[in-house]
C-alpha positions as CSV (number, residue, x, y, z in Angstrom):
1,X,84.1,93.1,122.1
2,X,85.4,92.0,125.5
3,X,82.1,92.5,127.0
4,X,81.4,89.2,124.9
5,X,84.2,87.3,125.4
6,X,84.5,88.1,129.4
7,X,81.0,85.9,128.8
8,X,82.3,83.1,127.5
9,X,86.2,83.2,129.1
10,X,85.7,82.5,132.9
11,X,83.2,79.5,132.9
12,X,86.3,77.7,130.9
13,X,88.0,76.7,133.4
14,X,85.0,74.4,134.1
15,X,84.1,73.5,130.8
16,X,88.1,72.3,130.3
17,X,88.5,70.1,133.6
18,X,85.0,68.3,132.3
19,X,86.8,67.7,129.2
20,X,89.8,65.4,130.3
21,X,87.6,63.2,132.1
22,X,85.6,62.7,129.1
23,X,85.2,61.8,125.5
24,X,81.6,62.8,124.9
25,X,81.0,64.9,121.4
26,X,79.7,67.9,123.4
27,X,82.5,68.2,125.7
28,X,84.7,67.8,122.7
29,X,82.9,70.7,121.2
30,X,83.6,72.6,124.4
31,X,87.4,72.5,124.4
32,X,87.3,73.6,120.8
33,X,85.6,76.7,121.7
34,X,87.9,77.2,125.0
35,X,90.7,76.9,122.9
36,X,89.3,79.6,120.4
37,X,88.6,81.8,123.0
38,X,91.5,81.7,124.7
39,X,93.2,83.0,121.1
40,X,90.4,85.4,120.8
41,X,90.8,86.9,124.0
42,X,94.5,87.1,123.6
43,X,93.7,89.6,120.7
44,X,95.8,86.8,118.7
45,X,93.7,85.0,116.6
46,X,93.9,86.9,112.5
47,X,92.0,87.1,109.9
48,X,94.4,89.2,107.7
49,X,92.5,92.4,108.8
50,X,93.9,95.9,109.3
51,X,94.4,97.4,113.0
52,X,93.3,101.1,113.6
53,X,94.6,102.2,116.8
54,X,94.8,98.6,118.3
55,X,91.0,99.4,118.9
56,X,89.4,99.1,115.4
57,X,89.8,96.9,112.9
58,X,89.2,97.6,108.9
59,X,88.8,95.7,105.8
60,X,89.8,96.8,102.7
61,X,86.1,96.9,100.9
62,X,85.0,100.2,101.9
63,X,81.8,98.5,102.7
64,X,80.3,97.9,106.6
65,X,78.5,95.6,107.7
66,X,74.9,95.5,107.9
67,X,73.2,93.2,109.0
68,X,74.1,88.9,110.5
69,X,71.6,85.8,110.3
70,X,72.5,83.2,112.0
71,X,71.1,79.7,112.7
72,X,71.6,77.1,114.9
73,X,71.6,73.1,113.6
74,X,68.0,73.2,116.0
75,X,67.3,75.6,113.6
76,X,66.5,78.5,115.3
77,X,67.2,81.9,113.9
78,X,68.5,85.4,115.0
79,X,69.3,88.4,113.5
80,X,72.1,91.2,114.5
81,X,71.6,94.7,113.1
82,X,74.2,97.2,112.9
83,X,73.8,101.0,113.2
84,X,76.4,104.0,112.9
85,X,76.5,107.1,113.9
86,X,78.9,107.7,110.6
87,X,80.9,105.2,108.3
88,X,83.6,104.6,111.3
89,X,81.8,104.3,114.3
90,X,79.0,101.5,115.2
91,X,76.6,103.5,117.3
92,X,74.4,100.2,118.6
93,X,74.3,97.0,117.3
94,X,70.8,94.7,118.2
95,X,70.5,91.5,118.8
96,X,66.8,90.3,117.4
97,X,65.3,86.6,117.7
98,X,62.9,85.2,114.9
99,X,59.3,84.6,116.4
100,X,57.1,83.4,114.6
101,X,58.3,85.1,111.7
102,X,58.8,88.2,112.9
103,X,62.0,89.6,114.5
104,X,61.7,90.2,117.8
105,X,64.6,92.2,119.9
106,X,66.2,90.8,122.5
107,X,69.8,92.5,123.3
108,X,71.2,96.2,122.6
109,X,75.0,96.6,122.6
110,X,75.3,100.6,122.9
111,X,78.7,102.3,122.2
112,X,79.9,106.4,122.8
113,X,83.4,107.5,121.3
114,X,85.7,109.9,122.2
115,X,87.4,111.2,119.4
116,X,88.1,107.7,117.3
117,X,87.9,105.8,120.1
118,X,86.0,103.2,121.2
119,X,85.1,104.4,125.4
120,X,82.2,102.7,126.8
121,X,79.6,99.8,125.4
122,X,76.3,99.1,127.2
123,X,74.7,95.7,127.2
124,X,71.1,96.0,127.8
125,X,67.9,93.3,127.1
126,X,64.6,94.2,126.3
127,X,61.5,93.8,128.5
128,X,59.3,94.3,125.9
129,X,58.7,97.3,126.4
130,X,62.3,99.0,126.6
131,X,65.9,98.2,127.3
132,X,67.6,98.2,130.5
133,X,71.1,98.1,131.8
134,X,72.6,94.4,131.9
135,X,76.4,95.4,132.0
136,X,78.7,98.0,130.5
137,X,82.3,98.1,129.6
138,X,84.9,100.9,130.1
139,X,88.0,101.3,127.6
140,X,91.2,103.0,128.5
141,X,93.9,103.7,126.4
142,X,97.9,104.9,126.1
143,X,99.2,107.9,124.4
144,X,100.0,105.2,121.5
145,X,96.7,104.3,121.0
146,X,96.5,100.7,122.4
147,X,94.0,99.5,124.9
148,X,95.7,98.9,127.9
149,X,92.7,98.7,130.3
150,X,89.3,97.1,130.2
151,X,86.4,97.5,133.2
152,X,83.5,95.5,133.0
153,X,80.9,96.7,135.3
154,X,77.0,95.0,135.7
155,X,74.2,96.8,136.5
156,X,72.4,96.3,140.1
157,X,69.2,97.4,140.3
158,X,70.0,101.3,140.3
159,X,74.5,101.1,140.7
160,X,77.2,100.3,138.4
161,X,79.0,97.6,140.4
162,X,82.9,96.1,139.7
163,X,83.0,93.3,138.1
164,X,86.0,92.1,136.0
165,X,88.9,93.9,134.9
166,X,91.9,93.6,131.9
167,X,95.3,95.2,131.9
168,X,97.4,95.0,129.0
169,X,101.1,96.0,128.5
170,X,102.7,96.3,125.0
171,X,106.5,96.1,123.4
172,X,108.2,99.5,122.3
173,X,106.5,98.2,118.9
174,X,103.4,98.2,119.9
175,X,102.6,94.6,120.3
176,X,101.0,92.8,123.3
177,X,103.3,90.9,125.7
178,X,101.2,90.4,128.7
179,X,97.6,90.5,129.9
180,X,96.4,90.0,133.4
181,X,92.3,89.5,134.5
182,X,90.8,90.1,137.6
183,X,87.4,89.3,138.8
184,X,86.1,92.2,142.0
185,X,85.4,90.1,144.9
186,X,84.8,91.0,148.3
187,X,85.4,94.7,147.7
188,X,88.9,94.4,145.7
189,X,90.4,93.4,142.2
190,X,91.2,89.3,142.8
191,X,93.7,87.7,139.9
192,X,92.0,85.0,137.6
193,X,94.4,84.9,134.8
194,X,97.0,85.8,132.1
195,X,98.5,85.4,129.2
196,X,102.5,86.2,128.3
197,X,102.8,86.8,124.9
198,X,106.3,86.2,123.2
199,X,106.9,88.0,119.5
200,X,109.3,87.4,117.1
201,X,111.4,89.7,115.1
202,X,108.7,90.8,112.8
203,X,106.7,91.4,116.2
204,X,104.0,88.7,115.2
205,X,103.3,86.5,118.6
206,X,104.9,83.2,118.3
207,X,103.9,81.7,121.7
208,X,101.5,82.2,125.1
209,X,101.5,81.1,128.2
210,X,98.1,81.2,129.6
211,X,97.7,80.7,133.5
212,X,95.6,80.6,135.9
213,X,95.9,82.4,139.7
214,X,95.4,79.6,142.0
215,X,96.7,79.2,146.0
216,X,98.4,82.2,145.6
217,X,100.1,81.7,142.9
218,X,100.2,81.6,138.9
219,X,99.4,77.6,138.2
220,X,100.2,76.9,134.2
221,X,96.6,76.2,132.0
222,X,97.7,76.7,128.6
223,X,100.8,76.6,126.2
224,X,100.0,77.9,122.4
225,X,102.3,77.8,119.5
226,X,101.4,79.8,116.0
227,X,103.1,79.3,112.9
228,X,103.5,81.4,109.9
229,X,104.0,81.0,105.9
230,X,106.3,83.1,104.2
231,X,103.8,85.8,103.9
232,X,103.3,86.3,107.6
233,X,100.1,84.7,107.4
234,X,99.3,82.5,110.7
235,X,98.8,78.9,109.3
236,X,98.5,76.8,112.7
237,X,97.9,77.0,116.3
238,X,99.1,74.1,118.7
239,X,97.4,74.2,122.2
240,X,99.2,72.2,124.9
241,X,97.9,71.7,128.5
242,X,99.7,71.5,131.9
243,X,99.6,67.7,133.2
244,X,101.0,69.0,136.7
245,X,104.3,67.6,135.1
246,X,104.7,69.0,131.2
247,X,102.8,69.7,128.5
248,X,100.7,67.6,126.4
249,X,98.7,68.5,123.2
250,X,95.4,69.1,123.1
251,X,94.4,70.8,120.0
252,X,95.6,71.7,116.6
253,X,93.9,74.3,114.4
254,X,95.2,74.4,111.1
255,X,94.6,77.5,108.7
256,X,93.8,76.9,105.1
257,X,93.3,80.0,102.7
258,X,92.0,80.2,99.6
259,X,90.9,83.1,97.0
260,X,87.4,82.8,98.5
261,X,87.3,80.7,101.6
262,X,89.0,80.7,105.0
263,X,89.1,77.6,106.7
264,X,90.1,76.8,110.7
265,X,90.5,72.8,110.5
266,X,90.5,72.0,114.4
267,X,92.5,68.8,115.5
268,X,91.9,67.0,118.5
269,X,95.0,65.3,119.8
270,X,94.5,60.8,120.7
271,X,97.5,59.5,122.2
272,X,99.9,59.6,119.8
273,X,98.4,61.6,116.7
274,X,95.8,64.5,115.5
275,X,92.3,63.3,114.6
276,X,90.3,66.0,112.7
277,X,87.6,67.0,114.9
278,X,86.0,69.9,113.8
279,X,85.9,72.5,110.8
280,X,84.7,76.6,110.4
281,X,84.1,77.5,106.7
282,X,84.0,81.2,106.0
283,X,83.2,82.1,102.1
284,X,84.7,85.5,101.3
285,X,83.9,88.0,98.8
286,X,86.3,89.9,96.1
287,X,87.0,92.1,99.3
288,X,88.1,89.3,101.7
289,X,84.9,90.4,103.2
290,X,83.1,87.1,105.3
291,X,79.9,86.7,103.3
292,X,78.7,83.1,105.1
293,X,80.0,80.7,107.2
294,X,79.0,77.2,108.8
295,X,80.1,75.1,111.3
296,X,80.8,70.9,111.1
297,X,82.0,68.2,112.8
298,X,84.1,65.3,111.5
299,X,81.7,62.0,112.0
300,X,83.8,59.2,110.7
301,X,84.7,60.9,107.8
302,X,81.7,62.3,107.1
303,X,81.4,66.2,108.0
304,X,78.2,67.0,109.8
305,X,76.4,69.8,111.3
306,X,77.6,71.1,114.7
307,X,77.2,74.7,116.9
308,X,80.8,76.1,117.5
309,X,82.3,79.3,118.2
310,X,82.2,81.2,114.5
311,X,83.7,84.9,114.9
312,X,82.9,87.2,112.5
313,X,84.9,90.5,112.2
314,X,83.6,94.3,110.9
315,X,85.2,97.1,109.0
316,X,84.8,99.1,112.6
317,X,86.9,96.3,114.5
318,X,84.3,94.3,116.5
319,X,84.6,90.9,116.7
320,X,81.5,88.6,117.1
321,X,81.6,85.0,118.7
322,X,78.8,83.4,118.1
323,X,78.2,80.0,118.9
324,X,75.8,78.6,116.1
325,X,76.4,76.8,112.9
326,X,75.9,79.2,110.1
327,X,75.9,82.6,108.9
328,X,74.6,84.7,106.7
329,X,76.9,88.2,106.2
330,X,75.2,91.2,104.3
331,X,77.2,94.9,103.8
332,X,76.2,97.8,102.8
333,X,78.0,101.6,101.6
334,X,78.2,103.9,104.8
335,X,75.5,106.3,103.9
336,X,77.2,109.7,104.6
337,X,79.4,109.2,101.2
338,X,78.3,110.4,98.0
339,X,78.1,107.7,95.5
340,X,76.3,109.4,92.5
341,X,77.9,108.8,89.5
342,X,80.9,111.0,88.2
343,X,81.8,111.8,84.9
344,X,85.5,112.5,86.1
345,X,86.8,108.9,86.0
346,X,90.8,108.3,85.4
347,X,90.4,103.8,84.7
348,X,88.7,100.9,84.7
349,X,87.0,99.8,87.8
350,X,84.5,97.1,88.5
351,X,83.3,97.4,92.5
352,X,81.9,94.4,94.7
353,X,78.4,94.3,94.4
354,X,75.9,95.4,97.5
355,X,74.5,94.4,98.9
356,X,76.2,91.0,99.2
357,X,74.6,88.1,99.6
358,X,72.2,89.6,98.6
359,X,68.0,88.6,97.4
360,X,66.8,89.3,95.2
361,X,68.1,92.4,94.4
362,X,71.8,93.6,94.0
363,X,73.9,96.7,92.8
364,X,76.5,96.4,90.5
365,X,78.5,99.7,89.6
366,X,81.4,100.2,87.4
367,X,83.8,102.9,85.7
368,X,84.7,103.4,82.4
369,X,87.4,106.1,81.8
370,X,86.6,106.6,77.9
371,X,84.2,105.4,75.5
372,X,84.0,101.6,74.9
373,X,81.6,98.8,74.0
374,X,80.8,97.6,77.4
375,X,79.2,94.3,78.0
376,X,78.1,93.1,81.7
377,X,77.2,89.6,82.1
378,X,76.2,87.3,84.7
379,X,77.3,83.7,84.8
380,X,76.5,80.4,87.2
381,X,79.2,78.2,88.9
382,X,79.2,76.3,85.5
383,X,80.2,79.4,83.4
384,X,76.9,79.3,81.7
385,X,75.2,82.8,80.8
386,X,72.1,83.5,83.4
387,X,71.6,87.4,82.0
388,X,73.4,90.4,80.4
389,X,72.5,93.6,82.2
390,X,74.5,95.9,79.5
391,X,75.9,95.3,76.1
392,X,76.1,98.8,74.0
393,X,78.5,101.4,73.9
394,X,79.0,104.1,76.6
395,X,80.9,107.0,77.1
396,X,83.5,107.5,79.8
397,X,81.8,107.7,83.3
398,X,80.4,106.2,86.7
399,X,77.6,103.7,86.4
400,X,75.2,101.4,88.0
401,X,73.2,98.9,87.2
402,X,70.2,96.7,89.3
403,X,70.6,92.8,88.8
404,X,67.0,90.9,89.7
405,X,67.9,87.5,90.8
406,X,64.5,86.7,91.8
407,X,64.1,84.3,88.7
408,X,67.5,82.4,90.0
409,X,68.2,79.7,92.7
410,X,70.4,80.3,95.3
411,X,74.3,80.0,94.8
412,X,77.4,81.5,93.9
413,X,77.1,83.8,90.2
414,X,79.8,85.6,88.9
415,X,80.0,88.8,86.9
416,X,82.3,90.0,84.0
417,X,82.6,93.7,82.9
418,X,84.2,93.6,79.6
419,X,85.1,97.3,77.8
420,X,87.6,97.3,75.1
421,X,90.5,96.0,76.4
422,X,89.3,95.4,79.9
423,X,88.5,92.5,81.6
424,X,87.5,91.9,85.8
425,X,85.3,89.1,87.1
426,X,83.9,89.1,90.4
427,X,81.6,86.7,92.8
428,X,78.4,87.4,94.3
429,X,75.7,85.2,96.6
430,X,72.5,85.0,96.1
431,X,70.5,83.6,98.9
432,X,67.1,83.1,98.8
């Protein structure tokens, strides 16, 4: 959501001049999360999701998400609850802060469509006893789908007033090649920044130039070169900044996948090599869904807590920065689709458990598409047995079954649907 990263984009500029003056941990933290949210803005940062329309994104789960908890390393807590008006579209999401115990809510984020697309959002805070307008954005689109225009407006007492604008202009293939920012000042649109984009032959960017409108003219900020494995997956991100002479590295974020994880390992450049500064964890489900994630600093070797900028992607294509250390994902079925069980089943098929993480309760269904001895079984990280929710025969059909973890600790389990010839595991989290 722009309205977001509009937030965090312009006071960068100050944050990043702080930062080559300096070698303080903080500040190091700051040009970590500049450099992220310079990718972020630029719509170029991945995470192997699925565009929609250049507007949403979706993942392949069929699941949407529910509900964040996050937590800072001071160990404060809040909450973000998602609500839609049907499986697609995210009608409001709320910001809520933990007080005492209870939620409390803080921030509204309220959206309208037209048709499938994403046209205004409202940011409004609560007084306590309602919410009232804080700002608002406005998204405009070409007849190809792609958002080409973004209005941010804030509310003034009783008036919508201008306040920052995004143009966008795409290839013939639909990718983005340029982006230009303005902030309203003194009754007209005034140039801030942009980013060129270059793409490659598969049209996946390759390179940005991210600059900066400064005594009349565009003054070079920011250089950025991504790399790619054979799959097309991005696997780095270099970040170079203008000396007033050339370039000169600043960060490296590296890109490490694995069946269940997603890691961002960010590099700070010293002189003459990368030191590992900082890494974001994100544990995934079966579904490449982001279940939890954390935050941590390299201290000598030694990886510590740390607040940085984790972003946390949605089946309807917002994306969440959040600066904190950790969080807690949960996902749920969109509640307009019929999920009784069916006796009309054509193969095997074990589903992700929901919701997930999940405590202490969870849902596991499963297909069978003729009779079988069918044994469900729940095992811990060390492959040992923690419970057997079916073992008998059972005839072709849909089913479901409740798992109670409430006897359990938290951690990673793992269950196994075996029926005749079949075999699937998947992974769950409980967390408690």
């Amino acid at each position: 959501m722009l309205l977001l990263v509009f937030l965090l984009l312009y006071p960068q500029i100050n944050i990043y001049s702080q930062v080559l003056s300096s070698n303080e941990r903080e500040l190091k933290t700051s040009i970590n999360d500049m450099v992220i949210n310079n990718l972020l803005f630029s719509g170029l940062f991945d995470f192997n999701i699925h565009s929609r329309n250049n507007c949403f994104l979706s993942t392949p789960s069929g699941f949407q998400l529910d509900s964040l908890i996050f937590e800072d390393t001071d160990s404060y807590k809040n909450k973000i609850e998602f609500k839609y008006d049907q499986p697609i579209n995210i009608d409001s999401i709320i910001f809520l802060t933990d007080f005492n115990g209870n939620w409390m809510p803080s921030f509204a984020l309220i959206n309208t469509y037209q048709g499938s697309y994403l046209n205004n959002t409202t940011l409004k805070s609560w007084t306590g006893d309602e919410f009232i307008n804080i700002a608002q954005d406005h998204y405009y689109y070409n007849d190809n789908g792609n958002q080409i225009v973004i209005k941010s407006d804030v509310w003034d007492n009783s008036v919508w007033e201008n306040n920052l604008l995004s143009t966008s202009h795409f290839n013939s293939k639909g990718a983005k090649v340029l982006e230009t920012n303005f902030i309203w000042i003194d009754d007209e649109w005034q140039k801030t920044s942009k980013t060129t984009i270059e793409n490659n032959s598969d049209n996946l960017p390759v390179s940005n130039i991210f600059q900066i409108w400064e005594n009349d003219s565009w003054q070079n900020f920011l250089f950025q070169y991504f790399y790619y494995n054979e799959l097309n997956q991005r696997d780095s991100v270099i970040t170079d900044s203008w000396t007033g002479f050339g370039w000169q590295h600043i960060s490296k974020i590296s890109i490490e996948r694995t069946p269940y994880q997603f890691i961002n390992l960010i590099f700070l450049w010293d002189v003459d090599h990368w030191e590992k500064d900082t890494r974001i964890v994100y544990d995934l489900s079966d579904q490449e869904d982001i279940i939890f994630a954390k935050c941590e600093y390299n201290n000598d070797g030694v990886w510590e807590a740390t607040n940085s900028q984790i972003v946390i992607p949605n089946s309807n294509g917002y994306l969440l920065y959040l600066l904190t250390h950790r969080i807690q994902a949960y996902y749920a079925k969109p509640t307009d689709i019929d999920d009784s069980p069916s006796n009309i089943v054509s193969d095997y098929k074990l589903y992700q458990n929901y919701p997930n993480p999940f405590n202490p309760s969870t849902v596991i269904e499963y297909s069978i598409p003729k009779a079988a001895d069918v044994n469900l079984v729940i095992y811990n990280l060390l492959g040992q047995k923690v419970a057997t929710l079916v073992n008998t025969q059972q005839a072709q059909g849909a089913y479901e079954v409740k798992f109670d973890a409430s006897k359990l600790t938290s951690g990673i389990y793992f269950y196994t649907l075996t029926a005749g010839d079949f075999v699937q595991t998947k992974k769950m989290m409980l967390l408690k």
